[in-house]
N, C-alpha and C positions, 0 to 999 in steps of 0.2 A: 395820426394821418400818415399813410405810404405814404413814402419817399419816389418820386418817379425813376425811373430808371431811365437817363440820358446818354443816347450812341454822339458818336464823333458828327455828326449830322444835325446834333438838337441844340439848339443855343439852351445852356441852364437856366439864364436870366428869363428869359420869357416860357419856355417854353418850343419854343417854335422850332419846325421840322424842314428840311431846308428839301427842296426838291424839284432839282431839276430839269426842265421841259424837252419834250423834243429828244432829238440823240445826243443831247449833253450829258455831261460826269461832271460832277462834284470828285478831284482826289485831291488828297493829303499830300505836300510836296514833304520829301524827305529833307532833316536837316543839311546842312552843309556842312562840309568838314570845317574842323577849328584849326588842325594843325596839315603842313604839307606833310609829304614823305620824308624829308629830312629833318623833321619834328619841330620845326620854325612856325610861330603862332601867325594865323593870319589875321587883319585887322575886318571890319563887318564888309567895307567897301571894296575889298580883294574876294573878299568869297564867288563866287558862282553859284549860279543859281542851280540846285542839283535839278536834271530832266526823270529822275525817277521817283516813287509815291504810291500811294494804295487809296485804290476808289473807294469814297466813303458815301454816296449815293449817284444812281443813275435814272435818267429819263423814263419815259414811257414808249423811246423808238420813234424815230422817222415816217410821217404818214409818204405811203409810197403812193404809187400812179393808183390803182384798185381800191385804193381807202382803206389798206389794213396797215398792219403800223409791223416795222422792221425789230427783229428780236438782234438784245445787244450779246455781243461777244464778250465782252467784260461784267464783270458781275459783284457787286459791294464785298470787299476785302483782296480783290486780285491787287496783287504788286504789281505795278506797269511804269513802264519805260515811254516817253514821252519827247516830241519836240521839245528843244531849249526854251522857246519864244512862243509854246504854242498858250490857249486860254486866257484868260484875265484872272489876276490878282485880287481877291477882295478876304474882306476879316468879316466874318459871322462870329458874335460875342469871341470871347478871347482869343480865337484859334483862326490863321490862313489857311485859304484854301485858296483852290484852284480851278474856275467853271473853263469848259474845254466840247471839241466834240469830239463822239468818239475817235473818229476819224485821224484825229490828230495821234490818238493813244500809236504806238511802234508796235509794242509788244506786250507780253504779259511774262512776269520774271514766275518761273517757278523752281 
């Protein structure tokens, strides 16, 4: 029996494919650094929460006034720069993520 082949998006356990609605992103928050600049380890509750991460699935677009649906600017794998506080926090089988709109995204890192 193939083996499936599972993206940052697909819970292994089940199967299931995580997606988005509307002008939402699904991205990957980047780790947090472990040590400061003068190499002093930080504890979990001193970290910060890094604003930067890579979109790992996006919506289907904004229906606008005309009933056609808005094309996203960000697109599965761009690096992007993000409010501190923007999206909700949740866990899809082992991995956190990040649902957001795009709106929120700042930039895109290239």
């Amino acid at each position: 029996m193939a083996k499936k082949k599972c993206d940052a998006a697909t819970d292994n356990k089940c199967g299931c494919k995580l997606q988005p609605l509307g002008d939402r992103v699904v991205v990957r928050r980047d780790e947090s650094e472990e040590r400061t600049a003068g190499g002093l380890y930080l504890p979990e509750s001193a970290k910060n929460k890094p604003s930067r991460g890579v979109v790992v699935s996006v919506g289907d677009g904004r229906v606008l006034d005309d009933g056609s649906r808005s094309k996203f600017v960000v697109q599965e794998g761009d690096r992007v720069l993000f409010l501190s506080y923007a999206g909700e926090d949740f866990k899809f089988g082992e991995d956190e993520f990040l649902l957001m709109r795009e709106s929120d995204i700042l930039a895109i890192i290239q």
